[in-house]
C-alpha positions as a printed NumPy array, in Angstrom:
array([[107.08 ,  49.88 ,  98.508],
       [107.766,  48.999,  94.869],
       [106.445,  49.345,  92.01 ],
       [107.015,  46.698,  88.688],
       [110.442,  45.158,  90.515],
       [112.274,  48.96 ,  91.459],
       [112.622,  49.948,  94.952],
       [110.37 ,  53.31 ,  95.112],
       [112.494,  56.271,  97.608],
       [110.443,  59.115,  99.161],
       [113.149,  61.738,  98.557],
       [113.538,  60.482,  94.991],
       [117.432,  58.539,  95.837],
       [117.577,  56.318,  93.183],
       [120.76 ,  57.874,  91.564],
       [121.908,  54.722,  89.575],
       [120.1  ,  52.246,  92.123],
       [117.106,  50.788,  90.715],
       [116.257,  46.564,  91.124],
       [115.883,  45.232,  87.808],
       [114.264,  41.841,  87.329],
       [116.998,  40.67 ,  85.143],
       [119.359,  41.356,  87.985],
       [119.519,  39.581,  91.501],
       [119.046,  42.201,  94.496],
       [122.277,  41.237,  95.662],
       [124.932,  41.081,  93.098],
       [128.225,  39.674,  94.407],
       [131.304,  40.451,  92.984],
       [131.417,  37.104,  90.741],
       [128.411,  37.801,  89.412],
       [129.663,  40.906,  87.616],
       [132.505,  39.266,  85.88 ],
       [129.935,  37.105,  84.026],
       [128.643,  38.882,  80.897],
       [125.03 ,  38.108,  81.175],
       [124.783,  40.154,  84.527],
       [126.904,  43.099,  83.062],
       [124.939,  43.264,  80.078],
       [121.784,  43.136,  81.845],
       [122.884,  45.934,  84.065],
       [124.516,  48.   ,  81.689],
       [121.055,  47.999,  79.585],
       [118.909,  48.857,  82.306],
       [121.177,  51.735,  83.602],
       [122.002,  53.585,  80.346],
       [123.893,  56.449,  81.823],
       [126.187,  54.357,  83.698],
       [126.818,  52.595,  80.016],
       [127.721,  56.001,  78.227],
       [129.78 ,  56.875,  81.654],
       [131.912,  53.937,  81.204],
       [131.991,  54.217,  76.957],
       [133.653,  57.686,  77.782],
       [136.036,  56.103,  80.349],
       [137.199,  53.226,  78.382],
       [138.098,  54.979,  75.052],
       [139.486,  58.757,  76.987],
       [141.832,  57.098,  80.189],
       [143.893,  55.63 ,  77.924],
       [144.567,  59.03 ,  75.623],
       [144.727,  60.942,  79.156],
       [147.286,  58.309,  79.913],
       [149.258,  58.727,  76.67 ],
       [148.99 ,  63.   ,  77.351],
       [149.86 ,  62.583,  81.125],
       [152.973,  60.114,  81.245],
       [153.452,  58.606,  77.816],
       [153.4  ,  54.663,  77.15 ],
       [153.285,  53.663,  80.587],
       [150.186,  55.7  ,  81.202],
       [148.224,  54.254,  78.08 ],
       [148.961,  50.976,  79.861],
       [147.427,  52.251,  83.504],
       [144.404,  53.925,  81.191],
       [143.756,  50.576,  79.767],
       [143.993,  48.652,  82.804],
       [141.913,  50.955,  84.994],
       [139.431,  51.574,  82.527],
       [138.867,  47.854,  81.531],
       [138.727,  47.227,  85.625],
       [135.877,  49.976,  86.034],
       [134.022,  48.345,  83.522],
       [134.267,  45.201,  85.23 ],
       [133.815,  46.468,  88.423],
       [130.976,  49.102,  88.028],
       [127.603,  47.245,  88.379],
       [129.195,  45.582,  91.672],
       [130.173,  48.923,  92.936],
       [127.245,  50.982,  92.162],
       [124.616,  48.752,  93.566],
       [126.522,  48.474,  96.817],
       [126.867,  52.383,  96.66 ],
       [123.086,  52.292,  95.749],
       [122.384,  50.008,  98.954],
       [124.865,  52.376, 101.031],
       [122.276,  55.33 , 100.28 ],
       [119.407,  53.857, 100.498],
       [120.029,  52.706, 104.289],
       [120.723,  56.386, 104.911]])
């Protein structure tokens, strides 16, 4: 069933899955290393956006507070990854639950 492009879930699981028609069903990996996809999914799934505005400005000071220098550099780096990484993971998280 679905209903204007989003996948419709009788027990209501559509955590931070929906199908937007900006984004392709199946998004590979590539695909979220270009900016056009990210942006499109980052608009369409606004608390995932504010998630990952949180984690990219507070792992770094955690980093800084937990091990100095060094873990300002591992805040940056993971944070920057998880933004790059997020809309790939998610959806495949979001296809994961759905098949359940």
């Amino acid at each position: 069933m679905t209903e204007r492009g989003k996948k419709i879930y009788p027990s209501g699981l559509r955590l931070f899955y929906t199908i937007s028609m900006d984004l392709p069903p199946a998004l590979s990996l590539a695909d979220s290393f270009r900016s056009d996809r990210r942006k499109a999914f980052y608009e369409h799934h606004k608390g995932v956006a504010v998630a990952m505005i949180l984690i990219l400005f507070l792992f770094p000071l955690v980093g800084v507070f937990v091990k100095g220098l060094s873990g300002a550099v591992l805040g940056v780096i993971f944070s920057v990854s998880a933004y790059y990484l997020a809309p790939y993971a998610l959806l495949k998280l979001g296809e994961w639950f759905a098949k359940t």
